[in-house]
C-alpha positions in Angstrom: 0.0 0.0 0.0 1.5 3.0 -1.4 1.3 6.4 0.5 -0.8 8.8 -0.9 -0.4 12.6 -1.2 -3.2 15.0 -2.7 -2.2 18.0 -4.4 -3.9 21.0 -4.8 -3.3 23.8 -7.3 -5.7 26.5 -7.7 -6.0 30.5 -8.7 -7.9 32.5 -11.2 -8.4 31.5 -14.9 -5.3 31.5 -17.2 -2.8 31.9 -14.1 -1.2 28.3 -15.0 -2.4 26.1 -12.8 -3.6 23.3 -15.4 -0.5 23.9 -17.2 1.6 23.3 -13.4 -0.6 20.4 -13.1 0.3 18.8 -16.3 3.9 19.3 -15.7 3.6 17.3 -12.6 1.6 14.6 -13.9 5.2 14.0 -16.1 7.8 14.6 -13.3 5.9 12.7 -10.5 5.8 8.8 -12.1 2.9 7.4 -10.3 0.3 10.3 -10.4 -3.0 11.0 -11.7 -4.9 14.4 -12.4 -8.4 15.4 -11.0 -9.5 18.9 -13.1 -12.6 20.7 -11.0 -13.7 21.8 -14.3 -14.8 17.8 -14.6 -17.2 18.4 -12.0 -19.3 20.9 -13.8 -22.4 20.4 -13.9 -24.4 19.7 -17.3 -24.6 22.8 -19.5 -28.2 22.7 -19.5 -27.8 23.2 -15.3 -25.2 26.2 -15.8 -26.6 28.7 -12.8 -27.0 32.1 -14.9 -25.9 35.5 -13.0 -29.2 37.6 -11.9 -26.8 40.8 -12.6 -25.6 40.5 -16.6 -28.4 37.5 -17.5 -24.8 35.3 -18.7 -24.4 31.5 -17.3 -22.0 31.2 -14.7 -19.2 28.7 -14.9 -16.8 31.0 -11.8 -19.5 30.4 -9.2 -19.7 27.8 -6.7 -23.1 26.4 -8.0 -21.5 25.5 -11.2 -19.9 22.4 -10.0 -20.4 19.1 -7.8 -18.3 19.4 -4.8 -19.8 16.1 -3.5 -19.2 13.7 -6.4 -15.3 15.5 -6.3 -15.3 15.2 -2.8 -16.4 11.0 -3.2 -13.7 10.8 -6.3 -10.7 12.9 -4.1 -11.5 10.1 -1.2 -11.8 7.6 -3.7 -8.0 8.0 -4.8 -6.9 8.2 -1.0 -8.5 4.8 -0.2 -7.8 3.0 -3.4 -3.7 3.6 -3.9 -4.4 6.6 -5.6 -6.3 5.4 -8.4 -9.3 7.0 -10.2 -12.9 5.6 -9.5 -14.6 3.7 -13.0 -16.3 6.0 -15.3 -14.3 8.7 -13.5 -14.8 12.1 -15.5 -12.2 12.9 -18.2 -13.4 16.0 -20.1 -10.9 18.2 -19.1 -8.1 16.0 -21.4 -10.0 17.6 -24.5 -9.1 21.3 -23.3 -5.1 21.5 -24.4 -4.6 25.2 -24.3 -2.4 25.2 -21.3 1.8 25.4 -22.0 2.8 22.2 -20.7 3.4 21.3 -24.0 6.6 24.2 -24.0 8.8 22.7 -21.4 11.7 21.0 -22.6 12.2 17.1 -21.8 15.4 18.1 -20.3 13.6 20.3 -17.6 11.5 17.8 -16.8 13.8 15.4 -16.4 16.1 17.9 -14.4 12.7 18.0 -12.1 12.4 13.9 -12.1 15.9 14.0 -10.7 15.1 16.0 -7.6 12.7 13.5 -6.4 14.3 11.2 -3.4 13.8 7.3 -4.8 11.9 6.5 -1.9 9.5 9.1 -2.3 9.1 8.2 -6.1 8.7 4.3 -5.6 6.3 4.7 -2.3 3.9 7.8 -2.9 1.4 8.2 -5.4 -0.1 11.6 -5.9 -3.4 12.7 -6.9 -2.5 16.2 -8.6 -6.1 18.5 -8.1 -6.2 21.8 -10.0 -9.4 24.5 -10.2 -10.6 27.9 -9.9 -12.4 27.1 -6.7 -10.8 24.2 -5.0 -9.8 26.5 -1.8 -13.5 27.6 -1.5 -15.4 24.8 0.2 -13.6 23.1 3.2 -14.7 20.1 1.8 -12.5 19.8 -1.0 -9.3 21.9 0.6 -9.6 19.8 3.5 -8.7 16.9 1.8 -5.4 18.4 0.4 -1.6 17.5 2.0 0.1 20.0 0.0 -1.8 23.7 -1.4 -0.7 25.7 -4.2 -1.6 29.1 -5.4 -0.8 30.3 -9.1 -2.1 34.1 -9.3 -1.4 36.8 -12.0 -2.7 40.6 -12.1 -6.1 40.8 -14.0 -4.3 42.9 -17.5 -2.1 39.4 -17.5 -5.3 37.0 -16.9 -7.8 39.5 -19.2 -5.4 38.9 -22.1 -4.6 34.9 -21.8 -8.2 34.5 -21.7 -9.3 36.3 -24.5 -6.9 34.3 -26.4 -8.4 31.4 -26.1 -10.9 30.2 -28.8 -12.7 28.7 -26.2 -13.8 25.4 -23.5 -15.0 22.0 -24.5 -17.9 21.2 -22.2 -20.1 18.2 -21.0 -22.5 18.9 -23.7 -21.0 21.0 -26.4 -18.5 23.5 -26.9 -18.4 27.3 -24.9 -17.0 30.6 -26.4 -16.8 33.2 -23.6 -19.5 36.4 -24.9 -17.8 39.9 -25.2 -17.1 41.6 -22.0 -17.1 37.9 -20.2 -13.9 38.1 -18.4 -14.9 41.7 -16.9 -18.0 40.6 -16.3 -18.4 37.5 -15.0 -14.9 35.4 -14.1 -12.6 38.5 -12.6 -15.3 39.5 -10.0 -16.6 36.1 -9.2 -12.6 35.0 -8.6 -12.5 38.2 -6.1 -15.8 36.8 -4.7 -15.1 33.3 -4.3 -11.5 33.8 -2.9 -11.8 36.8 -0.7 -11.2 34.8 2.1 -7.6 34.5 1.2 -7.8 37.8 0.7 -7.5 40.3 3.9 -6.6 43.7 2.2 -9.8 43.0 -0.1 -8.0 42.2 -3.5 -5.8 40.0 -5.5 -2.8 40.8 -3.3 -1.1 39.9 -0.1 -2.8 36.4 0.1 -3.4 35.1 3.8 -1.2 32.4 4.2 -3.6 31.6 7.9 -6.4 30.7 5.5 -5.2 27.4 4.1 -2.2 25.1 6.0 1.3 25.4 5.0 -0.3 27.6 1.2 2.8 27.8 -1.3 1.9 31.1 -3.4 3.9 32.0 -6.8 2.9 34.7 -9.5 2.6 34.0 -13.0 3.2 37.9 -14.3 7.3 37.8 -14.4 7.8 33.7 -13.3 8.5 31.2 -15.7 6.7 28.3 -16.0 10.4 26.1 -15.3 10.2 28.8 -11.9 7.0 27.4 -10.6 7.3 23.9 -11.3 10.6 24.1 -9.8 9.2 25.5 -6.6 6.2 23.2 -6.4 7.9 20.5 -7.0 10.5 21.5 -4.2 7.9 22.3 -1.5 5.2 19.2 -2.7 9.0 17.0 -2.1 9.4 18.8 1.4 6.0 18.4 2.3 6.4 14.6 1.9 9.0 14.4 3.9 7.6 16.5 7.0 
């Protein structure tokens, strides 16, 4: 019985924390990957915003915390494997940058790992916009990552994208969405980390032992390399 270690990585949209998660999937050997976003619920069940009449996919009512919940216990009591007919959506979104780090990094990353760590922990890597929202989900995580970026940074990678394969089609966010919607709902949803009452100065209190890295001037190769530095340390503590 291998030990089991549940990661989780959250922040706004575009801040990097799929793309983080990916890169661990490849450095840590036995690991799986539980997206939030596979825990929307159907489209047809998207909770729409009283204030601009748009569905809202940044608010706590869009997903199912308790079938996460039962699939994040699931891993912890079975090895670290996924339940059957586990949800997989998120595999067809691939517009994160994993995809730009060089084998050499990553293999420069594999090579920090202690061998008994590698051979005796599996992880279960969890990324999402709202995974340090409900106690029920954070609770369940042994090591807690942040990935934030000023709203210009975020507001551009965003509007970039072409758009989100979902449960039951395909979305393409409306004009003025990110203003709109998914900036004020990520100040909403995580003001609790929050004590001067915006993006910065995030309360380390809130959630155990919280590693927090920017995205605006940090590499990608910079945050893996710290996460995968801390998630190593946290093992071993």
């Amino acid at each position: 019985m291998s030990n089991v270690h549940i990661i989780g990585i959250s922040g706004p949209s575009c801040s990097g924390k799929t793309t983080l998660a990916r890169i661990l999937k490849k450095v840590f050997s036995n690991s799986v990957i539980v997206h939030q976003d596979d825990f929307y619920k159907p489209d047809t069940d998207m909770p729409v915003d009283p204030d601009t009449g748009l569905e809202n996919w940044d608010c706590p009512e869009s997903f199912d915390p308790i079938k996460m919940h039962n699939s994040l216990q699931y891993t912890r009591a079975h090895d670290g494997s996924l339940p059957d007919g586990h949800p997989r959506g998120e595999e067809n979104n691939t517009h994160d940058g994993s995809l730009s780090v060089s084998q050499e990094f990553l293999n420069n990353l594999k090579a920090m790992i202690p061998k008994e760590i590698d051979q005796n922990t599996r992880f279960v890597i969890t990324d999402g916009i709202l995974l340090f929202w409900d106690p029920l989900i954070y609770k369940e995580f042994d090591s807690s990552i942040f990935v934030h970026a000023c709203k210009p940074t975020l507001k551009q990678r965003r509007e970039a994208r072409q758009g989100y394969v979902t449960q039951e089609g395909y979305w393409i966010d409306p004009p003025g969405y990110f203003d709109d919607l998914v900036w004020p709902q990520y100040l909403k949803w995580n003001a609790h980390l929050f004590p001067n009452g915006d993006a910065k100065g995030i309360d380390h209190e809130k959630i155990k032992d919280l590693l927090v890295m920017e995205s605006d001037n940090s590499s990608i190769e910079q945050i893996a390399t710290n996460a995968v530095k801390s998630i190593i340390n946290t093992v071993q503590n």
